[in-house]
Each structure stands twice: as structure tokens, then as C-alpha cells.
TORKOL-4160 file (C-alpha; in steps of 0.2 Angstrom, whole numbers, padded with zeros to 4 digits, m for minus):
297
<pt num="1" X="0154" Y="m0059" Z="m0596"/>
<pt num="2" X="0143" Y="m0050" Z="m0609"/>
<pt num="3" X="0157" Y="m0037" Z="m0611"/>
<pt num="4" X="0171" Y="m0051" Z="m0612"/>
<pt num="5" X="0159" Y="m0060" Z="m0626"/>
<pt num="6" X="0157" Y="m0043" Z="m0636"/>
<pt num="7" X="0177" Y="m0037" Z="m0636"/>
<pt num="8" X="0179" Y="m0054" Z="m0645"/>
<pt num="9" X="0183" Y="m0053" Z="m0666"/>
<pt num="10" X="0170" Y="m0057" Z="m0677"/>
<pt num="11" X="0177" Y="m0076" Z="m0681"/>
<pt num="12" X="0176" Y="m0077" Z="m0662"/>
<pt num="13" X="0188" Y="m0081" Z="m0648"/>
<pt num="14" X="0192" Y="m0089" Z="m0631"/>
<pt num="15" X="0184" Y="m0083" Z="m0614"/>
<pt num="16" X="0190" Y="m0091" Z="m0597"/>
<pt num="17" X="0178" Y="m0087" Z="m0580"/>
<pt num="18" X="0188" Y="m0085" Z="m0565"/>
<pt num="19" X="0176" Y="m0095" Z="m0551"/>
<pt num="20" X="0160" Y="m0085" Z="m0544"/>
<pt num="21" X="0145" Y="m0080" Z="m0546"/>
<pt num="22" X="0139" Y="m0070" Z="m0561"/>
<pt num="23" X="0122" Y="m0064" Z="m0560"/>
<pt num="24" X="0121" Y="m0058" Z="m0579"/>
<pt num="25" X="0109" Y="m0062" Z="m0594"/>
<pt num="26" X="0121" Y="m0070" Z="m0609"/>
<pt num="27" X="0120" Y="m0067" Z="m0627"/>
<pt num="28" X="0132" Y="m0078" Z="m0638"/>
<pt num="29" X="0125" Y="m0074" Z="m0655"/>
<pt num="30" X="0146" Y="m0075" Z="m0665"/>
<pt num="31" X="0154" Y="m0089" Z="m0671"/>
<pt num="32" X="0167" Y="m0102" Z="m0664"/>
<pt num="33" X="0164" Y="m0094" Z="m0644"/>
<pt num="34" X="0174" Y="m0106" Z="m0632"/>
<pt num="35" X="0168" Y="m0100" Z="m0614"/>
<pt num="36" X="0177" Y="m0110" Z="m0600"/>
<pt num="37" X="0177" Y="m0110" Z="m0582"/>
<pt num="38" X="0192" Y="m0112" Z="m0574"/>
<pt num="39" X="0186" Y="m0117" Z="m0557"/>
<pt num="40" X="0191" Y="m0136" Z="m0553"/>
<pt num="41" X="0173" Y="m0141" Z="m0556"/>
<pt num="42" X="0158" Y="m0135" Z="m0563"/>
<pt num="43" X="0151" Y="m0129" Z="m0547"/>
<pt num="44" X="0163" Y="m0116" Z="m0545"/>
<pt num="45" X="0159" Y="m0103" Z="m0560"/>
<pt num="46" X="0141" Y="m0100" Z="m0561"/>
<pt num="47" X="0130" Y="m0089" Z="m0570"/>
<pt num="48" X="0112" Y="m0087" Z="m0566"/>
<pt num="49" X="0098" Y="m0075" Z="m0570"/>
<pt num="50" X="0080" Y="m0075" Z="m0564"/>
<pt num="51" X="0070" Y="m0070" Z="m0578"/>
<pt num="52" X="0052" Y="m0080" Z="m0583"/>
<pt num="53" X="0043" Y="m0082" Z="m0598"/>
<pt num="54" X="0028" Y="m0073" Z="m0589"/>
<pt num="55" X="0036" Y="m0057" Z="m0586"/>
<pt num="56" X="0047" Y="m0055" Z="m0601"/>
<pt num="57" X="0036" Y="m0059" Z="m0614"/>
<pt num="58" X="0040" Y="m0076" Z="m0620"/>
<pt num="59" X="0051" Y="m0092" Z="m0616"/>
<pt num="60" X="0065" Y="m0086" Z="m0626"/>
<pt num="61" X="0066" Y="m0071" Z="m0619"/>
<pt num="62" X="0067" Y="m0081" Z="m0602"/>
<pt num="63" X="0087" Y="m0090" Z="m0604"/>
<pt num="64" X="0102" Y="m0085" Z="m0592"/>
<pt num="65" X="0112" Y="m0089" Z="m0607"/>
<pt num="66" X="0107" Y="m0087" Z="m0625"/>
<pt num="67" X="0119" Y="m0096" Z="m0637"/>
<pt num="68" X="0114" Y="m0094" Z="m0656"/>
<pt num="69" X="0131" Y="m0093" Z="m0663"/>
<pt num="70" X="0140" Y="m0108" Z="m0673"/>
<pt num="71" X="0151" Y="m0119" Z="m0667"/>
<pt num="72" X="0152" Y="m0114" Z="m0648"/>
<pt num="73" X="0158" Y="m0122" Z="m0634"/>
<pt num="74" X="0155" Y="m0122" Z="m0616"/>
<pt num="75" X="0166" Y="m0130" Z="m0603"/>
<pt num="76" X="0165" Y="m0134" Z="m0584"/>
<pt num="77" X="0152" Y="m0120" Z="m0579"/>
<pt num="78" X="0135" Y="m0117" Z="m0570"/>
<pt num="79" X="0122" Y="m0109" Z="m0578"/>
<pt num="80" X="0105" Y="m0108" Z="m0570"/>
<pt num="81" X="0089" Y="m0099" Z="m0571"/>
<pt num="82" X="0083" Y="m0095" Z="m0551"/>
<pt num="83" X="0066" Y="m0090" Z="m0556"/>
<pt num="84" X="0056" Y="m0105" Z="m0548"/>
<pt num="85" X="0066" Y="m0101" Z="m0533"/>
<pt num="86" X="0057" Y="m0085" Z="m0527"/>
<pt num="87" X="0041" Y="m0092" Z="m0520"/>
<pt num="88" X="0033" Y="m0075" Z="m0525"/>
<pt num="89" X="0034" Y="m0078" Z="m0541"/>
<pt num="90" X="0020" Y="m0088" Z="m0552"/>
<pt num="91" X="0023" Y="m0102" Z="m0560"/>
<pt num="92" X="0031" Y="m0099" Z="m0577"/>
<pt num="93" X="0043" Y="m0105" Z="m0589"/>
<pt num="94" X="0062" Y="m0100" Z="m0586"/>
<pt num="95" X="0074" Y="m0107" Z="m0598"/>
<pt num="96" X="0094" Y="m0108" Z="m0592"/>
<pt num="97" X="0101" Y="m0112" Z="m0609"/>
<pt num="98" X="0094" Y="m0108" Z="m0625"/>
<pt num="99" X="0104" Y="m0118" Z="m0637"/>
<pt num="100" X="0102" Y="m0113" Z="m0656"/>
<pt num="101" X="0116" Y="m0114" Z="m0666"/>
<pt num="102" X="0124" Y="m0128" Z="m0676"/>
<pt num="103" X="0139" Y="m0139" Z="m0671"/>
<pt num="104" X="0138" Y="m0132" Z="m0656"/>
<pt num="105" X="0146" Y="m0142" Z="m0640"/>
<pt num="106" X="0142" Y="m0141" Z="m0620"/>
<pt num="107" X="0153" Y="m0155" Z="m0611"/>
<pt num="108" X="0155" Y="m0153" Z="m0590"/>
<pt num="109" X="0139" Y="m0140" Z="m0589"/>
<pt num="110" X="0127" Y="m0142" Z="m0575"/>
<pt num="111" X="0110" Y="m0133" Z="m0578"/>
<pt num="112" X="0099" Y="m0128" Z="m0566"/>
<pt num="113" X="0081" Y="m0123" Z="m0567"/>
<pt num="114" X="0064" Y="m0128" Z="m0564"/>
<pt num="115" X="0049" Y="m0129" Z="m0581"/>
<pt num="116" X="0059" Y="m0130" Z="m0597"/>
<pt num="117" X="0077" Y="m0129" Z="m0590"/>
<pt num="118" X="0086" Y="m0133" Z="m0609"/>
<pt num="119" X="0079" Y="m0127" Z="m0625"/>
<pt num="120" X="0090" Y="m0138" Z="m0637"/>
<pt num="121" X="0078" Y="m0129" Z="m0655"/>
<pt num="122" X="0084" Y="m0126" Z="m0671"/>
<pt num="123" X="0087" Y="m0108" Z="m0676"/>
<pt num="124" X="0077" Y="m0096" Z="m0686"/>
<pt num="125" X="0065" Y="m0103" Z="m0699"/>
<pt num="126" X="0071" Y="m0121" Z="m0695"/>
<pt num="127" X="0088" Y="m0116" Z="m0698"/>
<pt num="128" X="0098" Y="m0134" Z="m0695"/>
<pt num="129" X="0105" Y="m0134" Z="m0676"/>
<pt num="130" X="0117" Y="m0150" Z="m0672"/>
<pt num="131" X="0122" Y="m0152" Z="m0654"/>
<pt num="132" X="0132" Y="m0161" Z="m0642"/>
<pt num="133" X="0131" Y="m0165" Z="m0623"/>
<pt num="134" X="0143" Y="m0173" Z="m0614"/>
<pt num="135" X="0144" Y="m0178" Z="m0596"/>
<pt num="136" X="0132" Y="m0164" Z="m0589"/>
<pt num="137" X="0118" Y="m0161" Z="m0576"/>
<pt num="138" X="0101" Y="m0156" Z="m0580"/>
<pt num="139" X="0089" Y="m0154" Z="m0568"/>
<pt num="140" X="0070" Y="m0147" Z="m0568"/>
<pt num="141" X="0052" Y="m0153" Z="m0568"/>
<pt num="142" X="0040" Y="m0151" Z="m0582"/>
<pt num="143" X="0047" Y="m0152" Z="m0599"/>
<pt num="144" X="0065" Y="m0148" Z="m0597"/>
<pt num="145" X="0074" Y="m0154" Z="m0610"/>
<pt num="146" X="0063" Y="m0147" Z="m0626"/>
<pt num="147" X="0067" Y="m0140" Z="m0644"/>
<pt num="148" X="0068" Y="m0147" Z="m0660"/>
<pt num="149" X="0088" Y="m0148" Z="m0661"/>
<pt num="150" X="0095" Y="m0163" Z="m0668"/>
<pt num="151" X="0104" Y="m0166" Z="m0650"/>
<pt num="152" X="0114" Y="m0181" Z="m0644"/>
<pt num="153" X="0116" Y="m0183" Z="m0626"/>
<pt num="154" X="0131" Y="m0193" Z="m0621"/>
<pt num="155" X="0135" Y="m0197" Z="m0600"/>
<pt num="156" X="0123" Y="m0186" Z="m0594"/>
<pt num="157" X="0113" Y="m0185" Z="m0578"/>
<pt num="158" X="0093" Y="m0179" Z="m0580"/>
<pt num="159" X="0085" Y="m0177" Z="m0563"/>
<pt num="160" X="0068" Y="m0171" Z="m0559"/>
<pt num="161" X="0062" Y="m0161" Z="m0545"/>
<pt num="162" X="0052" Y="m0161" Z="m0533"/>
<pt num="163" X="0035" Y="m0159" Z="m0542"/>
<pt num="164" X="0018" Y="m0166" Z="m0546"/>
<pt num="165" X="0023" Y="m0168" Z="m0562"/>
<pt num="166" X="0042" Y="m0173" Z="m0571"/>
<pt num="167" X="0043" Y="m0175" Z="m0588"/>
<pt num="168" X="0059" Y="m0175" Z="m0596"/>
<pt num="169" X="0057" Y="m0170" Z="m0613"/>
<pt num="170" X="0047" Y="m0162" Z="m0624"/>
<pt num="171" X="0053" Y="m0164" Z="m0643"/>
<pt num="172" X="0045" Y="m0153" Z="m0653"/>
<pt num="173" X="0049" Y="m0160" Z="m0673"/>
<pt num="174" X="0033" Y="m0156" Z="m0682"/>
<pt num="175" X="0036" Y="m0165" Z="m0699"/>
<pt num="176" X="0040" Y="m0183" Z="m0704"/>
<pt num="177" X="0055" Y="m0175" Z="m0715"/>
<pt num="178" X="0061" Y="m0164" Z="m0702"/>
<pt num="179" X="0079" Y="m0168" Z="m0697"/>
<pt num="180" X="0077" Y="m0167" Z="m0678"/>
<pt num="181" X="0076" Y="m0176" Z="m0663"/>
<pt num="182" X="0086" Y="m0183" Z="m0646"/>
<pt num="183" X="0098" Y="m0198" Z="m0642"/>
<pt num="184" X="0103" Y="m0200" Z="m0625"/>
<pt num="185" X="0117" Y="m0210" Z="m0623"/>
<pt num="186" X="0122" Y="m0221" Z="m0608"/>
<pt num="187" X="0112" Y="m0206" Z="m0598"/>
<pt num="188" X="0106" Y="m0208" Z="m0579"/>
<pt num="189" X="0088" Y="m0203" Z="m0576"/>
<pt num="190" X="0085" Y="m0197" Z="m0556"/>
<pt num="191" X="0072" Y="m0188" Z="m0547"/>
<pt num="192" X="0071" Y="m0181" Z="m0530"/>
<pt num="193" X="0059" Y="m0192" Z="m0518"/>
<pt num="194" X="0046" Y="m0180" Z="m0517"/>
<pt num="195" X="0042" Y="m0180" Z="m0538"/>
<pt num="196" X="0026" Y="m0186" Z="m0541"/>
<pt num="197" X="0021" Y="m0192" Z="m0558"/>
<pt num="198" X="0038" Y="m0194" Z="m0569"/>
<pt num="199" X="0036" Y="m0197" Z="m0587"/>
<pt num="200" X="0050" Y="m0198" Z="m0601"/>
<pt num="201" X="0044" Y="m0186" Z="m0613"/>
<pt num="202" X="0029" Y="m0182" Z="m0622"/>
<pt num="203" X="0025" Y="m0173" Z="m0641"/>
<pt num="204" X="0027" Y="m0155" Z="m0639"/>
<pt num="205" X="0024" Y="m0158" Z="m0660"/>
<pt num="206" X="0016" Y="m0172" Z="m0668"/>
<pt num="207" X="0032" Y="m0181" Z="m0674"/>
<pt num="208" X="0044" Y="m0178" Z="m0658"/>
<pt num="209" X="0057" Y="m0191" Z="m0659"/>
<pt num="210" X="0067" Y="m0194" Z="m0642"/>
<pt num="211" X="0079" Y="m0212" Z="m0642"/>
<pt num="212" X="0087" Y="m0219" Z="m0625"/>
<pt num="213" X="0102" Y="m0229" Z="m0628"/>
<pt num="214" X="0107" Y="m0241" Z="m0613"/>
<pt num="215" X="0098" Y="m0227" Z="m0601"/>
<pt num="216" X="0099" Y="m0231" Z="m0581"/>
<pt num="217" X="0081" Y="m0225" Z="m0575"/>
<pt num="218" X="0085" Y="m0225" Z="m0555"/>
<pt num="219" X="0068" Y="m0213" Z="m0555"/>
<pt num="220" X="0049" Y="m0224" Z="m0552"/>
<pt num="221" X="0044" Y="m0219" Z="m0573"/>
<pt num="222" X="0026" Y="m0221" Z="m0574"/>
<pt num="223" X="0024" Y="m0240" Z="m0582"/>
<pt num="224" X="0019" Y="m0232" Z="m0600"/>
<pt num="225" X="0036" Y="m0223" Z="m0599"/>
<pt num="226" X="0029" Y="m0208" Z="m0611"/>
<pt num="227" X="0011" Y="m0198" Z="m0611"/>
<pt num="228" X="0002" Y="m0187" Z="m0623"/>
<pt num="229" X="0002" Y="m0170" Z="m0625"/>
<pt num="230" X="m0013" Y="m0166" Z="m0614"/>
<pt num="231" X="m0023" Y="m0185" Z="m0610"/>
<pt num="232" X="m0039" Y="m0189" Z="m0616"/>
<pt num="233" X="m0038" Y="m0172" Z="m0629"/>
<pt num="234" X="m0023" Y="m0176" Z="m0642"/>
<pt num="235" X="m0018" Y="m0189" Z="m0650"/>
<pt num="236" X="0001" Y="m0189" Z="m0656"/>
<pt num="237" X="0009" Y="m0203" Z="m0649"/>
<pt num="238" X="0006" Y="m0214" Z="m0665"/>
<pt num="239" X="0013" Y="m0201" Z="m0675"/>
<pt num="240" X="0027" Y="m0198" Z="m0661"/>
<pt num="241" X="0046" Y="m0209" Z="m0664"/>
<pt num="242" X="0048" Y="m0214" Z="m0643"/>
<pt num="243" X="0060" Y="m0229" Z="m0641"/>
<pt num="244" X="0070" Y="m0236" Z="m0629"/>
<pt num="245" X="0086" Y="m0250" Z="m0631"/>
<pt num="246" X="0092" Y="m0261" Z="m0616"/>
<pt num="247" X="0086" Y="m0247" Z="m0601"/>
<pt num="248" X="0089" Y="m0253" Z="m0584"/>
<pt num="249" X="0084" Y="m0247" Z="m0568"/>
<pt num="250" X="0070" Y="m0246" Z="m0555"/>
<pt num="251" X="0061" Y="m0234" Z="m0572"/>
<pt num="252" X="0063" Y="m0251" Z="m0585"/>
<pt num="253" X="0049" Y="m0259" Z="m0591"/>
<pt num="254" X="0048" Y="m0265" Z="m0608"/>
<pt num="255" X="0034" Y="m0275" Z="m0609"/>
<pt num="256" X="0023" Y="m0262" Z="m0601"/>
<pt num="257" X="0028" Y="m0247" Z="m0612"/>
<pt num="258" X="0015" Y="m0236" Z="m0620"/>
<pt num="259" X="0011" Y="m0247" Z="m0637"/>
<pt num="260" X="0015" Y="m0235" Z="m0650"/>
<pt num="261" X="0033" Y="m0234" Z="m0640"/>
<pt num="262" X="0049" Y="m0245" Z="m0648"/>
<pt num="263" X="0060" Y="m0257" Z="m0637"/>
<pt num="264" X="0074" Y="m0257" Z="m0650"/>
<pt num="265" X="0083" Y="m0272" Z="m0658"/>
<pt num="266" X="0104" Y="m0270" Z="m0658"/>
<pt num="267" X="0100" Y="m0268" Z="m0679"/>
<pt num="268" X="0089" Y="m0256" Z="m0675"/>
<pt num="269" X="0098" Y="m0248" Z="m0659"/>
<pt num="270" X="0114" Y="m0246" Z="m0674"/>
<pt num="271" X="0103" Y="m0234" Z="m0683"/>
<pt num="272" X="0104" Y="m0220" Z="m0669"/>
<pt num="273" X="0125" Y="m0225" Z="m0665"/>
<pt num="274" X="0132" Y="m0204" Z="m0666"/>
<pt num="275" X="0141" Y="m0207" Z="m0685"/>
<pt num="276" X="0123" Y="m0211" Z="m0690"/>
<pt num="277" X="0114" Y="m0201" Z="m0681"/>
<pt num="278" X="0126" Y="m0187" Z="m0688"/>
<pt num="279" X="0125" Y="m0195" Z="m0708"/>
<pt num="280" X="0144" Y="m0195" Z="m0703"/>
<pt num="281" X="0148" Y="m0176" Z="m0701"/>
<pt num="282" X="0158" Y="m0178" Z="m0685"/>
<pt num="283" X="0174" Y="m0167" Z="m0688"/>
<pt num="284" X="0164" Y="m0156" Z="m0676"/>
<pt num="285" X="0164" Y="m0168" Z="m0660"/>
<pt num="286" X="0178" Y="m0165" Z="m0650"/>
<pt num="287" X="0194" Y="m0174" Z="m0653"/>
<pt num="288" X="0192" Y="m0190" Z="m0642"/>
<pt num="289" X="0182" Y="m0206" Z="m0646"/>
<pt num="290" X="0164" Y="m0203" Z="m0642"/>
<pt num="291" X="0148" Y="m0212" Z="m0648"/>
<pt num="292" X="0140" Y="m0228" Z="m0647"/>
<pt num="293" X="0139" Y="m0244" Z="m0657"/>
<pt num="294" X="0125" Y="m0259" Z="m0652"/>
<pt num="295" X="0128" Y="m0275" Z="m0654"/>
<pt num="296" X="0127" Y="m0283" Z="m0670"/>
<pt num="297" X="0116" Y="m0297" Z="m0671"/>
């Protein structure tokens, strides 16, 4: 695959992954890349790597698949990180995807991995990082969806593993006027029967911002929904955007959120729609209605 990714001309190109298993580290750091798989579903083209934070000196270091470049797009694949899977190994972070550059697309993906499965971040020196999910799988324990991308998630599936902890994200936007953050639109939340405390985020940085949209919790969420950094020793949920809009599920409970958490209004649910969300630069989407509007009231 690295080979394939490097013949490509500098404005980028087209790759399409015959069905397998590719046991490669993945570095997409060109413009306009379009990897495909061409399997009938995403389960038949699979790339996976084994690398941990712990022994390759950092979390960055750790992703199967490294994607900085602009406006790339991935289509109907696997990619996994199989770290956690060698009981030999200490516990680490392994990241699948690393997800850094802006207008970037990942629609029919399925990631698999264990502590920090997705970094959705911005690129160097908080270099703006716009991004897209639609209709993938993400699966993992503690903190596996985390970054400081301005990510919207649209149909997707999180499900937690089998773990004492879950926590699904970990949004990491450090300033008030920091443009970052995650929507997760119309998203199913799951967990495998054997997770033990399961938590919908909390504030890798003081000002994470994470927004559920009409989310399906069929996982048992801990009543407060969200949780600080480290209990009892900080204090960032005040300073923290959390919010969810009409969930539903065996996870839902409004009235017995974490206070400093929002149950949204459809005026204020309108706010994170994906036109807004994106101040209306949506050329970039793919070419098929996509998004979300609440109700007016």
C-alpha cells in the first residue's frame, strides 16, 4: 500500500485494495488521496499494524494509518491497531487512524483497536483540520475517539469493549476561541456486556466540546453521562461544552446528567446542524444530501 501511495503524483491520485489482509504501517502525508477497498464490504480489505505508544515512543507514532494530507478519502476498508490483542503486551495507547488533515473524508471505515483507537486532531501548530465520518464503526475502551479536529460524525456505530473503563471520547480543544470539537449525528452508542463503567467523554483539555444529535445509547452510560478528567483532582467540566439533543436509549437520562452538561433545545440543537457547524464550507462533503436540521420551534 505504502508503495502504491508513494508512485502517486504530487496533486495526488486514486488507490483501490484488492481484498486481504495488509499488515503495513500507512503514511498519507499528499493531497486529494482516495484509498478504496474493493471488497463488497469493509470487512474484506484490512489493514492492521501492532505498534504501541509504549514502545515507539509516543501515540502518534503508534497509528496503522497516518493520514495528514488534504482532502483525502477513505472508502469501504478495515484498518485496525492489534496491539491490545497480544496479551504480552502492557497496556499502552495504539491508535488505528491518525486523522490530521483538513476536508478530509472517511465513509464505510471500520476501526478497530483498544485505548485511543481514532485521533481525529488538528495538524501542526493547530493547523485547522475539518472532517467527515459517515456510516463507520468504531470500537475501543478508554478514550477512543480523541483529538481537537473539528469532526462531524454522521450514522456511525461507537461500541466499547470489554473493560473496566469506556469512555468514548476525549476532546482535547484547549481555548474558548479554538475552532474544534465533535457532533455525532443520528450515532448508535453499544458496548460489549462485559464493559464496566461507560462514560461519554471527558476533557482531555479544559474546553473539550463534544455534541450528540438524536444519539441511540443501547450501552448502561453512567447516569452523569460525562466525568472529569481524573475525579476528585480536576476540575474542567464547567469550563467543558458537553450536550446532548433528544438521546434515546437504555444510555438516556436527561434529567440526571452531569450539571454543567446541556440537554439542547431544537434552537439550540440548530446551532450544531453540519452547514453551521461547517460556517457553510461544505463543497467538500460528498455529493449527496447529508447533515441535519432540528426542529424549529
Amino acid at each position: 500500500m505504502q508503495q502504491a501511495i508513494d508512485a502517486l503524483p504530487a496533486e495526488g491520485g486514486n488507490v483501490r485494495i484488492a481484498p486481504g489482509v495488509y499488515r503495513e504501517k500507512v503514511k498519507i502525508s499528499k493531497s486529494g488521496i482516495h484509498i478504496q477497498g474493493t471488497g463488497r464490504k469493509p470487512e474484506d480489505t484490512v489493514i492492521v499494524y501492532g505498534d504501541g505508544a509504549i514502545n515507539v515512543g509516543g501515540t502518534a507514532r503508534s497509528a496503522t494509518l497516518d493520514a495528514a494530507g488534504d482532502d483525502m478519502r477513505l472508502e469501504n476498508l478495515t484498518i485496525q491497531n492489534d496491539y491490545a490483542l497480544n496479551p504480552a503486551n502492557p497496556p499502552s495507547q495504539a491508535v488505528a487512524l491518525s486523522v490530521t488533515g483538513d476536508r478530509d473524508v472517511v465513509t464505510r471505515v471500520r476501526l478497530l483497536g483498544a485505548q485511543d483507537t481514532l485521533f481525529a486532531g488538528k495538524g501542526p501548530n493547530g493547523r485547522m483540520s475539518r472532517q467527515y465520518f459517515s456510516n463507520c464503526y468504531i470500537e475501543g475502551h478508554v478514550d477512543f475517539i480523541f483529538g481537537n479536529a473539528k469532526a462531524w460524525f454522521r450514522q456511525c456505530e461507537l461500541h466499547g469493549l470489554a473493560n473496566q473503563a469506556v469512555i468514548y471520547t476525549a476532546q482535547s480543544k484547549a481555548a474558548p476561541d479554538e475552532d474544534s470539537g465533535y457532533v455525532f449525528d443520528h450515532c448508535r452508542l453499544t458496548a460489549d456486556h462485559a464493559a464496566g463503567y461507560i462514560a461519554l467523554g471527558r476533557p482531555w483539555r479544559p474546553y473539550a466540546t463534544v455534541v450528540f444529535l438524536a444519539a441511540k445509547i443501547d450501552a448502561p452510560v453512567i447516569a452523569q453521562g460525562w466525568r472529569a478528567w481524573t475525579p476528585g483532582k480536576t476540575n474542567t467540566l464547567r469550563t467543558s461544552y458537553y450536550a446532548e439533543y433528544k438521546s434515546f436509549g437504555v444510555g438516556a437520562n436527561p434529567s440526571g446528567r452531569e450539571p454543567h452538561s446541556h440537554q439542547l433545545t431544537d434552537h439550540e440543537a440548530a446551532r450544531w446542524s453540519l452547514g453551521v457547524f461547517f460556517a457553510g464550507a461544505t463543497d467538500w462533503l460528498p455529493r449527496q444530501r447529508y447533515g441535519w436540521k432540528a426542529k424549529q420551534g
